[in-house]
C-alpha positions in Angstrom: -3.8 -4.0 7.8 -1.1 -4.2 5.1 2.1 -3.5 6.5 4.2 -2.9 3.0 5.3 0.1 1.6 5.2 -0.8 -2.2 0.8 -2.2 -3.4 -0.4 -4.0 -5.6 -3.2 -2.4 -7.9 -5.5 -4.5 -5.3 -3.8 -3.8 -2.4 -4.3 0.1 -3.1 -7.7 0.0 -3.6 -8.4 -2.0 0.0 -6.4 1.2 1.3 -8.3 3.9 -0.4 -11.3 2.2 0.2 -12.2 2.0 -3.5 -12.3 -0.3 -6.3 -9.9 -1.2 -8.6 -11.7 -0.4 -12.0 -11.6 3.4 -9.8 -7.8 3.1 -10.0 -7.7 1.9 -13.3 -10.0 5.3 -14.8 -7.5 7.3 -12.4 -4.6 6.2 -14.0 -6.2 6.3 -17.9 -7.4 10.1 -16.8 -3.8 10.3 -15.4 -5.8 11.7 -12.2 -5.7 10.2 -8.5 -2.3 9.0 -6.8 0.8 8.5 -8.0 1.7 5.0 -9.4 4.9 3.1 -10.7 5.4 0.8 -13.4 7.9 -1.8 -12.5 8.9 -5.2 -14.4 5.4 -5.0 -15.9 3.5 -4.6 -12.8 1.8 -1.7 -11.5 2.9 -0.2 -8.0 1.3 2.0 -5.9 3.4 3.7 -3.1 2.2 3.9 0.6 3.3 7.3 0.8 2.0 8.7 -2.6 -1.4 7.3 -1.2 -1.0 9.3 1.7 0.0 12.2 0.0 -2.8 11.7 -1.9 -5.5 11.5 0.7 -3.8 14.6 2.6 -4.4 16.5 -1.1 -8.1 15.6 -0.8 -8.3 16.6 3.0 -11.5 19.3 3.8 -11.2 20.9 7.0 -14.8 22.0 8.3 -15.3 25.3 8.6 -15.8 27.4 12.0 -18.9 28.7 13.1 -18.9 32.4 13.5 -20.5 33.5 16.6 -22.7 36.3 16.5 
């Protein structure tokens, strides 16, 4: 498991469990996580990830007993 705080395009995709041309439409639609550009190089944030993934959370709905 990667153990930084700042990923690589790559690196964020392995975390998100999705590819990196799914990154790349995210960041053209300006949708999905945050990202950084730094010194040429695209960053991704551990905790905008998790942020993101918390924004995307469902919580199941109760059954209503009758």
């Amino acid at each position: 498991m990667l153990n930084r705080d700042n990923l690589t395009p790559p690196e964020a995709a392995e975390y998100l469990r999705c590819s990196q041309r799914t990154l790349i439409r995210w960041r053209n639609r300006r949708a999905g996580p945050a990202w950084t550009y730094v010194g040429g190089r695209i960053i991704y944030q551990r905790a905008d990830l998790d942020a993101y993934l918390n924004a995307k959370r469902v919580e199941p709905v109760a059954e209503v007993s009758s």
